[in-house]
CHARMM internal coordinates of N, CA and C (Angstrom, degrees):
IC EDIT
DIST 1 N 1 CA 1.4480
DIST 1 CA 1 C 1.5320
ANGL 1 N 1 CA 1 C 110.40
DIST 1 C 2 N 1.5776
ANGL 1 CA 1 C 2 N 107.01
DIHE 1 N 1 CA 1 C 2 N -21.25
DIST 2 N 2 CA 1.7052
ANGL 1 C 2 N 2 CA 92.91
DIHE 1 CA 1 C 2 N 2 CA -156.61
DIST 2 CA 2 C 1.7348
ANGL 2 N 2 CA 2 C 87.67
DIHE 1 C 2 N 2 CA 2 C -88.62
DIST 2 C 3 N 1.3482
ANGL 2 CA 2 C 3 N 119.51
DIHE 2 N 2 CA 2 C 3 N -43.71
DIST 3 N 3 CA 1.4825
ANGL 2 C 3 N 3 CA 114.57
DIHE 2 CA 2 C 3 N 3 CA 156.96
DIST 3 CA 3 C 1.5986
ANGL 3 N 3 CA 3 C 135.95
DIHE 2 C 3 N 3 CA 3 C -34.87
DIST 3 C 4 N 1.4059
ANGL 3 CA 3 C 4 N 134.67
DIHE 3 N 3 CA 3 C 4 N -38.76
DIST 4 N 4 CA 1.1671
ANGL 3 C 4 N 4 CA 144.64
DIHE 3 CA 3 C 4 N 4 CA 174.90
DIST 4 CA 4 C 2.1270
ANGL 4 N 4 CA 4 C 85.30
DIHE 3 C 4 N 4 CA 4 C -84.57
DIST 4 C 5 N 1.0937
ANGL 4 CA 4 C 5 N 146.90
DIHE 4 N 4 CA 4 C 5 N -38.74
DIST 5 N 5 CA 1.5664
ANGL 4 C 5 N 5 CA 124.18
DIHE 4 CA 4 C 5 N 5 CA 174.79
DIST 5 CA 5 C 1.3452
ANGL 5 N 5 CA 5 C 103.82
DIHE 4 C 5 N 5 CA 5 C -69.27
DIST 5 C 6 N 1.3304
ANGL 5 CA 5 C 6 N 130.62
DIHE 5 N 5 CA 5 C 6 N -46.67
DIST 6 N 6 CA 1.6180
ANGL 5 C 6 N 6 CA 129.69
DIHE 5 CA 5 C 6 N 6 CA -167.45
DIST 6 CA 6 C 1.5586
ANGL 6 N 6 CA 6 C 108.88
DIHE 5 C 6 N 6 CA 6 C -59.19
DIST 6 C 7 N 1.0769
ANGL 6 CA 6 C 7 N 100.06
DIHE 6 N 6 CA 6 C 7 N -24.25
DIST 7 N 7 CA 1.7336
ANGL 6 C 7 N 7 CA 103.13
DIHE 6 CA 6 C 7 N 7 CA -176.93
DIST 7 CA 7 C 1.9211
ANGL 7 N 7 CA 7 C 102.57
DIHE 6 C 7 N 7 CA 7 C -97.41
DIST 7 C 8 N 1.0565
ANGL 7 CA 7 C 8 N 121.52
DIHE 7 N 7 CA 7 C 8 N -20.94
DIST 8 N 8 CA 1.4204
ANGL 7 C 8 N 8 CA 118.36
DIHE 7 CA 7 C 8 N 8 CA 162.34
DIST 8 CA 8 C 1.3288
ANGL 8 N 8 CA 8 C 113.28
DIHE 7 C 8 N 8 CA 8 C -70.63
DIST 8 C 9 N 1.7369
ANGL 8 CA 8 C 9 N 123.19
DIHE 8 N 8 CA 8 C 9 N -23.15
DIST 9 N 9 CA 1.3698
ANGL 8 C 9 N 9 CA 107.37
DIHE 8 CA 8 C 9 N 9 CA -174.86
DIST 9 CA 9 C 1.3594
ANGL 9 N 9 CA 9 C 103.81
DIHE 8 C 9 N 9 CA 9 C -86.82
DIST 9 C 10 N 1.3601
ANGL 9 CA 9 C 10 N 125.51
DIHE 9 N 9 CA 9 C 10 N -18.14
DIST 10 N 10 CA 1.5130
ANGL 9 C 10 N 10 CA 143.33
DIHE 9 CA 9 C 10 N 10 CA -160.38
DIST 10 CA 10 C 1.8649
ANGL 10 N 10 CA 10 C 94.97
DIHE 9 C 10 N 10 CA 10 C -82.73
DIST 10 C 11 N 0.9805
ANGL 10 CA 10 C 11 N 125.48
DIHE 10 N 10 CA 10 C 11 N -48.60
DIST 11 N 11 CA 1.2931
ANGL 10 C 11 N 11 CA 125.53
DIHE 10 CA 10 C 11 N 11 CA -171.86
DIST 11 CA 11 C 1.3884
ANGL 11 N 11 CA 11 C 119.50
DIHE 10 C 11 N 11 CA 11 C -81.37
DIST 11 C 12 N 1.1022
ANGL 11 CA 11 C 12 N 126.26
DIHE 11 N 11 CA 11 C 12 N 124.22
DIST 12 N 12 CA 1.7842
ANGL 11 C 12 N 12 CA 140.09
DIHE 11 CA 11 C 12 N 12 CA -162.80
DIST 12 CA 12 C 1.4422
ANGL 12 N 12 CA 12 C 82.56
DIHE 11 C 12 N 12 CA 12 C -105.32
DIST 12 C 13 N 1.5378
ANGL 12 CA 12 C 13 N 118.80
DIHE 12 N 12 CA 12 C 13 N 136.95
DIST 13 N 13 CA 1.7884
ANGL 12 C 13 N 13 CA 129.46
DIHE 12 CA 12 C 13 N 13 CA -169.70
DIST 13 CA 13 C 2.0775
ANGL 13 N 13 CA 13 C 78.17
DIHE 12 C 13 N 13 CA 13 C -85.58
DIST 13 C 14 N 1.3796
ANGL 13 CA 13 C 14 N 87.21
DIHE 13 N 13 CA 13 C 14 N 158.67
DIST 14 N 14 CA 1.6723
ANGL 13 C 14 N 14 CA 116.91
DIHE 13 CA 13 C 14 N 14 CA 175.61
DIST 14 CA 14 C 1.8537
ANGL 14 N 14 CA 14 C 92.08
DIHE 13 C 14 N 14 CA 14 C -79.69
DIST 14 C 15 N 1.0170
ANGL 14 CA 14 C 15 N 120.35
DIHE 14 N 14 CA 14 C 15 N -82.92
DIST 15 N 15 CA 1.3497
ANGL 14 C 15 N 15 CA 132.57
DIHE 14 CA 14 C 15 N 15 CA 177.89
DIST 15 CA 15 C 1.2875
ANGL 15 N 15 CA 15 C 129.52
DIHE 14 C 15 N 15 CA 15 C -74.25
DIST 15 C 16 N 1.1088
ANGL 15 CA 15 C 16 N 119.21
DIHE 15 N 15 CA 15 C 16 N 146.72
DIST 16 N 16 CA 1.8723
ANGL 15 C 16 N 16 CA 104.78
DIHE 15 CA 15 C 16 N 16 CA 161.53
DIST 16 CA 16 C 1.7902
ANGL 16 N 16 CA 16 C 82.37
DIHE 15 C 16 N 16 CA 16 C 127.66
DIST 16 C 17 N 1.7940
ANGL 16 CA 16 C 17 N 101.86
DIHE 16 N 16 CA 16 C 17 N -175.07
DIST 17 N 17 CA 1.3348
ANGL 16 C 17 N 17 CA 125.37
DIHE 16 CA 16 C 17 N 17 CA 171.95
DIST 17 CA 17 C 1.1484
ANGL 17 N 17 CA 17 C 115.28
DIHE 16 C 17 N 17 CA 17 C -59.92
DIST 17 C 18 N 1.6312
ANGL 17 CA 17 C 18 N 153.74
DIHE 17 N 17 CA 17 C 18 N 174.46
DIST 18 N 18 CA 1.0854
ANGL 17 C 18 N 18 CA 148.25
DIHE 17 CA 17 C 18 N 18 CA 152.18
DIST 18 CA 18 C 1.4061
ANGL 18 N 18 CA 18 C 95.73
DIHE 17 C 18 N 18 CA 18 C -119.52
DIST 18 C 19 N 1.4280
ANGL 18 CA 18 C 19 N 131.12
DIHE 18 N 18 CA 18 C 19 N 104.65
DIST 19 N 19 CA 1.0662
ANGL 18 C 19 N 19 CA 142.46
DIHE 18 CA 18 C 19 N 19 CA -149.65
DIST 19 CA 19 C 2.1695
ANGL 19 N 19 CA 19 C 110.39
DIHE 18 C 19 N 19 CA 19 C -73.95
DIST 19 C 20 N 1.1776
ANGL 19 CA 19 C 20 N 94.23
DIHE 19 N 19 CA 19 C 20 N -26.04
DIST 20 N 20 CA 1.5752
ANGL 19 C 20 N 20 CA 103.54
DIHE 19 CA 19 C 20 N 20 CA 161.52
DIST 20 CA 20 C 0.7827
ANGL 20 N 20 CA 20 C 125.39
DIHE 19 C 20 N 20 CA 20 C -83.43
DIST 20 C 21 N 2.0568
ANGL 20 CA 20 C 21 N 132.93
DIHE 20 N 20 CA 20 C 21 N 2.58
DIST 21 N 21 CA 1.3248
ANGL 20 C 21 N 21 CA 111.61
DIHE 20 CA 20 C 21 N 21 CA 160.52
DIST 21 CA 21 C 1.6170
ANGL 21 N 21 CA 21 C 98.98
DIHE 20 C 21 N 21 CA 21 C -113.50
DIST 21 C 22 N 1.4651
ANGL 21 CA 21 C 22 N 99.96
DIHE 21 N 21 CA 21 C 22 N 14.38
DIST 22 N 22 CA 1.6044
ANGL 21 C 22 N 22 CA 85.87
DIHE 21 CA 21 C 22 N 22 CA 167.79
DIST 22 CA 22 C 1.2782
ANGL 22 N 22 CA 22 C 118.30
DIHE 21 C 22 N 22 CA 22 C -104.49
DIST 22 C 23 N 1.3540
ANGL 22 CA 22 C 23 N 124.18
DIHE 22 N 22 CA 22 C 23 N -5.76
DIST 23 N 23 CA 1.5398
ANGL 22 C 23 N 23 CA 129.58
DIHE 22 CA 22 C 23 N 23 CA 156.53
DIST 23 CA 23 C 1.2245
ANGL 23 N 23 CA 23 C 111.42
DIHE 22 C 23 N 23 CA 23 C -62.61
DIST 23 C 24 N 1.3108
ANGL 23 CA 23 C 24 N 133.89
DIHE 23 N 23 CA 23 C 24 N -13.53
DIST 24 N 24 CA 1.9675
ANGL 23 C 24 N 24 CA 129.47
DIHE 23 CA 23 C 24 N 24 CA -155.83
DIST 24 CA 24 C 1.6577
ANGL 24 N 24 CA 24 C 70.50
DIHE 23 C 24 N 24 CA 24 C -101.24
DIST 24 C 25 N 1.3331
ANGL 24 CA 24 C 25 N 123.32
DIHE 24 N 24 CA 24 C 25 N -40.23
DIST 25 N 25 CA 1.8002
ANGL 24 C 25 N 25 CA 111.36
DIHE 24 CA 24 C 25 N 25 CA -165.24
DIST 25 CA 25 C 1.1990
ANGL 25 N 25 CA 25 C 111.69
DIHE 24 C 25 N 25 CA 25 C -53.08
DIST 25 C 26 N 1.6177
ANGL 25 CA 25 C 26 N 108.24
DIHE 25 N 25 CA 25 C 26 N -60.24
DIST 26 N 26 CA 1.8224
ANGL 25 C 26 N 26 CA 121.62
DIHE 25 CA 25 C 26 N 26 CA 171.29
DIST 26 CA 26 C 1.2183
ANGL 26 N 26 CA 26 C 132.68
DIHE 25 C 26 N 26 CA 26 C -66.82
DIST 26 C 27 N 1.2807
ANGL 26 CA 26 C 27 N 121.54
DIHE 26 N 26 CA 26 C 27 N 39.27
DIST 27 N 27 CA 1.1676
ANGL 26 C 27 N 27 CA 117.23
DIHE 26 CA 26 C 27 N 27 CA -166.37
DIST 27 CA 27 C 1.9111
ANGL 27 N 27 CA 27 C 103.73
DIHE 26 C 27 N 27 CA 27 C -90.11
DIST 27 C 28 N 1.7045
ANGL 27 CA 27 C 28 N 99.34
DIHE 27 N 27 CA 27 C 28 N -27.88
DIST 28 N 28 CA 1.4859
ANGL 27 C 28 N 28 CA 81.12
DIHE 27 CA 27 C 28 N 28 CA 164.67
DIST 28 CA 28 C 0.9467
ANGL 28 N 28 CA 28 C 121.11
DIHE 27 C 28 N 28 CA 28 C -112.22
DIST 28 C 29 N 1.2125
ANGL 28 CA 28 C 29 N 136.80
DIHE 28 N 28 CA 28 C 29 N 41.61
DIST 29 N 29 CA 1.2486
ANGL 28 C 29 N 29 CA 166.47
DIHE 28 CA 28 C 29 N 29 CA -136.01
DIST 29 CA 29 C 1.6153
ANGL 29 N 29 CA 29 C 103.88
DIHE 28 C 29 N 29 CA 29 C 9.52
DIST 29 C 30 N 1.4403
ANGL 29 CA 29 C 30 N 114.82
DIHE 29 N 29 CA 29 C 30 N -143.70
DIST 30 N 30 CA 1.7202
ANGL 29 C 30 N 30 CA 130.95
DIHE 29 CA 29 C 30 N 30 CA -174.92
DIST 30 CA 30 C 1.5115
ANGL 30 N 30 CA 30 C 121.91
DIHE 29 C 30 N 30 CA 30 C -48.47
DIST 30 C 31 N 1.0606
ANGL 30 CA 30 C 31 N 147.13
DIHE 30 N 30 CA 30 C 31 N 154.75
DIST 31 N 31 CA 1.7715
ANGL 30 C 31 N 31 CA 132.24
DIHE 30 CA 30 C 31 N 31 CA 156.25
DIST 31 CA 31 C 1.2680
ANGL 31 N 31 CA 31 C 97.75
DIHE 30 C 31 N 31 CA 31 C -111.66
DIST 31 C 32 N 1.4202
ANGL 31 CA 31 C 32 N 134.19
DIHE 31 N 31 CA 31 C 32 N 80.72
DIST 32 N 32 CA 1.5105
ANGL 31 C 32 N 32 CA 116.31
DIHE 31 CA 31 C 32 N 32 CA 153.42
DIST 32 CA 32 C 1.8006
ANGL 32 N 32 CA 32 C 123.60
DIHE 31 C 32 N 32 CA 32 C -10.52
DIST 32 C 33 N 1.0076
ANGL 32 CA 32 C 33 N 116.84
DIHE 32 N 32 CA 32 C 33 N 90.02
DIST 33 N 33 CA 1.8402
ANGL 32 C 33 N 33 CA 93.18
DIHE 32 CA 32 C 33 N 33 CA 173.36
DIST 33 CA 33 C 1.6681
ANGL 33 N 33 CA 33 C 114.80
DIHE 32 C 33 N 33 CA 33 C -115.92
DIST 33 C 34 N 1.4493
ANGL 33 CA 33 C 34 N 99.24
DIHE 33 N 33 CA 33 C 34 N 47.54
DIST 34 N 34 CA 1.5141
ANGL 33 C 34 N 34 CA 109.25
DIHE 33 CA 33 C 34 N 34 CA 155.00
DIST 34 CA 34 C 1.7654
ANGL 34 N 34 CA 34 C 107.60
DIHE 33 C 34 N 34 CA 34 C 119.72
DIST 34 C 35 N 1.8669
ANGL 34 CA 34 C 35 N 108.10
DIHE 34 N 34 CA 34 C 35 N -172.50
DIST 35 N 35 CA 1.5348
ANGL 34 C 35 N 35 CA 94.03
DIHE 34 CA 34 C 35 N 35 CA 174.95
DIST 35 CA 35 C 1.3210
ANGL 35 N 35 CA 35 C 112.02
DIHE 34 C 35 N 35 CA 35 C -62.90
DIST 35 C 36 N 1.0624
ANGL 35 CA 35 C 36 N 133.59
DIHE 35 N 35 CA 35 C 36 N -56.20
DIST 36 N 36 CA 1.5477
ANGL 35 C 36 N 36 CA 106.40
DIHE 35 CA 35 C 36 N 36 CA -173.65
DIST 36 CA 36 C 1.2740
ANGL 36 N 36 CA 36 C 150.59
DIHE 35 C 36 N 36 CA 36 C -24.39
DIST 36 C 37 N 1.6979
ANGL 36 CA 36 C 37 N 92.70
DIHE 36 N 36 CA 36 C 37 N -53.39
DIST 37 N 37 CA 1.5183
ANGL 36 C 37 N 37 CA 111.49
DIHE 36 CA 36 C 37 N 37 CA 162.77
DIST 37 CA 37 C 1.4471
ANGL 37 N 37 CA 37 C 120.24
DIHE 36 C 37 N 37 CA 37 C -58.58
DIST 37 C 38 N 1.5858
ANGL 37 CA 37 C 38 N 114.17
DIHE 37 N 37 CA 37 C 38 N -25.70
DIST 38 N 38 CA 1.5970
ANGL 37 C 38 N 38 CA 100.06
DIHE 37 CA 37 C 38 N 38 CA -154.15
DIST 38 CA 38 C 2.0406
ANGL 38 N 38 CA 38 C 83.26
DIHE 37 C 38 N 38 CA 38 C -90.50
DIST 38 C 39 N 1.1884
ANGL 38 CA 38 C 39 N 116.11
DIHE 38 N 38 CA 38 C 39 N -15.06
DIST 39 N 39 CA 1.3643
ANGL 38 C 39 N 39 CA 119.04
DIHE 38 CA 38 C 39 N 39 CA -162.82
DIST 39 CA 39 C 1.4996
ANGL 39 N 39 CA 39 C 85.80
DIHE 38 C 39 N 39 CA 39 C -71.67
DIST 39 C 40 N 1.3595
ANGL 39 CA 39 C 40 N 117.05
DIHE 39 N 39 CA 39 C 40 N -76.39
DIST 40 N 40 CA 1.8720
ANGL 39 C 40 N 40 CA 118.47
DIHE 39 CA 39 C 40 N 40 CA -169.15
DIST 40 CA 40 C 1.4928
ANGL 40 N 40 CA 40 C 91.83
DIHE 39 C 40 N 40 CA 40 C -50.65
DIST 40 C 41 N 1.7126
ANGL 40 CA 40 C 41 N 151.03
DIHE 40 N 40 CA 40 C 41 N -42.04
DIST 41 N 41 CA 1.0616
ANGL 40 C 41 N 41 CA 116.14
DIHE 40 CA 40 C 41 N 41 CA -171.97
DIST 41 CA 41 C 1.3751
ANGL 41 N 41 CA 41 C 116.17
DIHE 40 C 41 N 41 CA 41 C -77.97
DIST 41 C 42 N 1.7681
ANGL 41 CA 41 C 42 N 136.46
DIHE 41 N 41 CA 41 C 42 N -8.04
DIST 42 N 42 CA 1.4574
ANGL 41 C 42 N 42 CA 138.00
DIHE 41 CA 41 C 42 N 42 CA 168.93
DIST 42 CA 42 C 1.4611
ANGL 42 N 42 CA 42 C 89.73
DIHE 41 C 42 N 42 CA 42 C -69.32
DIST 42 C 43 N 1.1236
ANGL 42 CA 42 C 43 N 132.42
DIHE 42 N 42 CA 42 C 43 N -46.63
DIST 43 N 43 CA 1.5526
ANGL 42 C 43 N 43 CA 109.97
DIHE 42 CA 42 C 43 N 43 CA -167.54
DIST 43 CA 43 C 1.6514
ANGL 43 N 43 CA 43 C 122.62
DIHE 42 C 43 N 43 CA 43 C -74.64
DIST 43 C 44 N 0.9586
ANGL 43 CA 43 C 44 N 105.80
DIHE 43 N 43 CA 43 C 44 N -30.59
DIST 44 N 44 CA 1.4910
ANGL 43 C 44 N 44 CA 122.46
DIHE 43 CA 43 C 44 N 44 CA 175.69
DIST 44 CA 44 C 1.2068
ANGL 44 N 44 CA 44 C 85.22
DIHE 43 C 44 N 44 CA 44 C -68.11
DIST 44 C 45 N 1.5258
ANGL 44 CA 44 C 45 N 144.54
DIHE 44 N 44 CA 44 C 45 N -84.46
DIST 45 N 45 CA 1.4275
ANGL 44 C 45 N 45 CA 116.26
DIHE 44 CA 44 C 45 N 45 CA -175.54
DIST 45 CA 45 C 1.6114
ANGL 45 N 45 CA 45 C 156.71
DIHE 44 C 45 N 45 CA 45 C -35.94
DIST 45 C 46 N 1.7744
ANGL 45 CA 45 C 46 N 75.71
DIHE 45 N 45 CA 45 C 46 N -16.59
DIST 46 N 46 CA 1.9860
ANGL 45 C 46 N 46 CA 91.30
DIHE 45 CA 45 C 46 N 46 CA -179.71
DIST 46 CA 46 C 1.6114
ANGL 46 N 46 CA 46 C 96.19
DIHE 45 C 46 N 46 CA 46 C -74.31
DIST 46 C 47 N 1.2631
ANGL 46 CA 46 C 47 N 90.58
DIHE 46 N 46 CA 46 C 47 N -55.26
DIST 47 N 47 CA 1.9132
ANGL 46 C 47 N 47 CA 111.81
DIHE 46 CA 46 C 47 N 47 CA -169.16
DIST 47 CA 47 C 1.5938
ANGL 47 N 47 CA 47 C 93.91
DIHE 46 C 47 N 47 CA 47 C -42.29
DIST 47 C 48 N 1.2470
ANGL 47 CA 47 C 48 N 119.53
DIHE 47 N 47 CA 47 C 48 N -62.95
DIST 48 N 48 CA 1.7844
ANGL 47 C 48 N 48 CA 109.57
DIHE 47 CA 47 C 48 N 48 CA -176.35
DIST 48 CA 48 C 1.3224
ANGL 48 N 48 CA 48 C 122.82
DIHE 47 C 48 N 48 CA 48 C -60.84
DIST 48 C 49 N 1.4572
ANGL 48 CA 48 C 49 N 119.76
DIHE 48 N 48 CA 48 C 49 N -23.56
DIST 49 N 49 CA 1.1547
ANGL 48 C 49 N 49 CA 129.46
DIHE 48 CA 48 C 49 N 49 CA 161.89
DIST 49 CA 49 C 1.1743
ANGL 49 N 49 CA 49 C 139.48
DIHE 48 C 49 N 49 CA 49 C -80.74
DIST 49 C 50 N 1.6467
ANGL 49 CA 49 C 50 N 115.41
DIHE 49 N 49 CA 49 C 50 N -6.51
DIST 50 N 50 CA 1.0774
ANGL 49 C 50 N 50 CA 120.66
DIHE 49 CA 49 C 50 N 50 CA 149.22
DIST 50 CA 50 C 1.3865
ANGL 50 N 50 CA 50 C 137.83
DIHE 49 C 50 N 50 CA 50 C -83.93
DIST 50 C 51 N 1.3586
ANGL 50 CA 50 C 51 N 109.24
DIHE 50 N 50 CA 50 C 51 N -27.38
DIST 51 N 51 CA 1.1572
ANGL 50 C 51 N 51 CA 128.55
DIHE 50 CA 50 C 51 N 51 CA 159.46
DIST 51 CA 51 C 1.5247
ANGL 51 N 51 CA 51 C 108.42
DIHE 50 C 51 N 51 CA 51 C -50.17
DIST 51 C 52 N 0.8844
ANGL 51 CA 51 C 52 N 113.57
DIHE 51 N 51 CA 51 C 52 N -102.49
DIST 52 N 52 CA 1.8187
ANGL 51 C 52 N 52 CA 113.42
DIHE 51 CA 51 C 52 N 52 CA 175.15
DIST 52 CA 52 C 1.4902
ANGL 52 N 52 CA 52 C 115.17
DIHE 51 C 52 N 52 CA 52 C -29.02
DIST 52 C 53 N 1.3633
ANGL 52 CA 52 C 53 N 131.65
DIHE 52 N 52 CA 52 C 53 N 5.45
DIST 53 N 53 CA 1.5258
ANGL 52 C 53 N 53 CA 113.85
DIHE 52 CA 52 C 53 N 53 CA 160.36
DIST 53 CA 53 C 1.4146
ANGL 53 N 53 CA 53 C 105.56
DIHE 52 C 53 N 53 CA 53 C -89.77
DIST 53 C 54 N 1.5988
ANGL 53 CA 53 C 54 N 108.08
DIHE 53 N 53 CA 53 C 54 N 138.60
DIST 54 N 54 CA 1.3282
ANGL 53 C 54 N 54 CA 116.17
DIHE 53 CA 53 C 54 N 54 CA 177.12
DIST 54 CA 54 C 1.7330
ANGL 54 N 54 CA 54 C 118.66
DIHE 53 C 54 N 54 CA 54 C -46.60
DIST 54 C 55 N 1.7348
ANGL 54 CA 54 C 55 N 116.82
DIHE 54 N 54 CA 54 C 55 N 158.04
DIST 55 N 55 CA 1.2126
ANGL 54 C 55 N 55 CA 107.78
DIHE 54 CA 54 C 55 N 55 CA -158.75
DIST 55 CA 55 C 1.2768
ANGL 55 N 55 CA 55 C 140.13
DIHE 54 C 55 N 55 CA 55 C 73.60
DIST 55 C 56 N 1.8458
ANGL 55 CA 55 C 56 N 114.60
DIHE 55 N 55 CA 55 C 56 N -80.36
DIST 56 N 56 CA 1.5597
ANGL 55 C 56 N 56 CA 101.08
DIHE 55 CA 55 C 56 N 56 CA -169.48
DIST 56 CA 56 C 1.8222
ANGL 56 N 56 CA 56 C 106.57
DIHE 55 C 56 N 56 CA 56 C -56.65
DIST 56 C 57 N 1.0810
ANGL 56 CA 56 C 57 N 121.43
DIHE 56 N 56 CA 56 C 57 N -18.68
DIST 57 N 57 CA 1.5572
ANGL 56 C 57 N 57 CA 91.00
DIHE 56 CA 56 C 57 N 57 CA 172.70
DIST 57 CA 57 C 1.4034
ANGL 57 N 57 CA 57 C 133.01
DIHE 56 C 57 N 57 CA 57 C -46.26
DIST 57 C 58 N 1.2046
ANGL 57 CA 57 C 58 N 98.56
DIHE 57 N 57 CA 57 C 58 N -38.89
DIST 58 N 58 CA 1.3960
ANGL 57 C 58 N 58 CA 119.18
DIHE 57 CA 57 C 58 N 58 CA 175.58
DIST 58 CA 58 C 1.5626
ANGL 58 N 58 CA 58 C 128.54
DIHE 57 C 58 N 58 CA 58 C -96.26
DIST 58 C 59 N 1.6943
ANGL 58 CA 58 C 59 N 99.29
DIHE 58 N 58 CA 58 C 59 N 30.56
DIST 59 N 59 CA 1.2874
ANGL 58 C 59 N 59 CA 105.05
DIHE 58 CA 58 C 59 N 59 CA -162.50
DIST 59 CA 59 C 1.9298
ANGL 59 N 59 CA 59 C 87.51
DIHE 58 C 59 N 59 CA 59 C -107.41
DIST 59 C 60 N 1.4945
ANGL 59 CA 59 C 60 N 115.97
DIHE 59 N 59 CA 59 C 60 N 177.02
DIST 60 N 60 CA 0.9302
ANGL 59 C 60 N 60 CA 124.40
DIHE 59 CA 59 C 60 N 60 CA 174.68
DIST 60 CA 60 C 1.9147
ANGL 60 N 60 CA 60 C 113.94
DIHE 59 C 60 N 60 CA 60 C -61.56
DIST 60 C 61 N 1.6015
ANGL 60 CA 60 C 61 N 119.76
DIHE 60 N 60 CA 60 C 61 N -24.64
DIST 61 N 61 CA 1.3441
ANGL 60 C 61 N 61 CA 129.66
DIHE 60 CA 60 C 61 N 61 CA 162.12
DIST 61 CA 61 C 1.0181
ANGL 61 N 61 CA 61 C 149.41
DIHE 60 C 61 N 61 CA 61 C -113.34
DIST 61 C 62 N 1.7416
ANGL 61 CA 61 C 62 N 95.18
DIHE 61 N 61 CA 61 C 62 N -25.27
DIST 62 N 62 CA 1.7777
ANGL 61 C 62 N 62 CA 95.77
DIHE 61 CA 61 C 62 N 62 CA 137.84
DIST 62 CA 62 C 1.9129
ANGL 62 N 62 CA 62 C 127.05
DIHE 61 C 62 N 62 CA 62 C 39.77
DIST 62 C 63 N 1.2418
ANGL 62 CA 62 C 63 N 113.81
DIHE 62 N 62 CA 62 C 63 N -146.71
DIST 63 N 63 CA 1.1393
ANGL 62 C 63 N 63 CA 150.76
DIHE 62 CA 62 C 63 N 63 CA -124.62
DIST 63 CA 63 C 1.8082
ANGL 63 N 63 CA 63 C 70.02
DIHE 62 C 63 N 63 CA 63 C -111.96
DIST 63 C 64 N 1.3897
ANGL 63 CA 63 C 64 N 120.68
DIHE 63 N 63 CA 63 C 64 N -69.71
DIST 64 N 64 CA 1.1399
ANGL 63 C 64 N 64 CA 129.93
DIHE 63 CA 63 C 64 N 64 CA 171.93
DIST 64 CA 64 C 1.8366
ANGL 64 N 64 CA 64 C 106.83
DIHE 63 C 64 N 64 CA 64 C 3.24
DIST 64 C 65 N 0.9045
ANGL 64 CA 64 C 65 N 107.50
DIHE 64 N 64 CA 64 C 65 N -73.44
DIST 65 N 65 CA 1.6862
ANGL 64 C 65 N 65 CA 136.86
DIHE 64 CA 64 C 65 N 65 CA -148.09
DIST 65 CA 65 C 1.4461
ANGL 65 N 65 CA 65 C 82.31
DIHE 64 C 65 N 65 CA 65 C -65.86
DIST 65 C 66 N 1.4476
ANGL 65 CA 65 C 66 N 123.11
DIHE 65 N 65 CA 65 C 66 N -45.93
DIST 66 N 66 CA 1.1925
ANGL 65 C 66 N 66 CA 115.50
DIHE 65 CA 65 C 66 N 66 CA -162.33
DIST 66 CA 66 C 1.6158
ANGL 66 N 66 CA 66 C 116.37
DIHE 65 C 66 N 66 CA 66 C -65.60
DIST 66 C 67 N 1.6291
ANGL 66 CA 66 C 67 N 101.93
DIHE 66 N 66 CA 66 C 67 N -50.54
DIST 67 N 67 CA 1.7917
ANGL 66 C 67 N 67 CA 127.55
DIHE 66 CA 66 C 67 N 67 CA -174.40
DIST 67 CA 67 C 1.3540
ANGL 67 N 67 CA 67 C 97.49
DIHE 66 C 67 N 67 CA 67 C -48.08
END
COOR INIT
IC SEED 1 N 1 CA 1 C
IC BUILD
């Protein structure tokens, strides 16, 4: 196991976020700029939160709903 982690820290992903230039983004964190925003940011929160409950990923609607 400690071999299969040493090689996860060793490998930089091809795709995806690079999580250190997305901390330099947040540094002051969010700007609320009104209902709109806070509405798309409640939904963006359901959507991540549904995702991460066990199962529906792997449910017939899932992840689906989201793509």
């Amino acid at each position: 196991m400690e071999d299969f982690e040493a090689a996860l820290a060793e490998i930089k992903p091809a795709f995806g976020a690079v999580t250190e230039t997305l901390a330099a983004y947040c540094l002051n964190g969010i700007i609320d700029f009104g209902a709109p925003f806070r509405h798309l940011r409640a939904t963006c929160q359901t959507l991540v939160e549904q995702a991460r409950r066990p199962g529906i990923a792997r449910s017939d609607r899932g992840l689906a709903l989201v793509l």
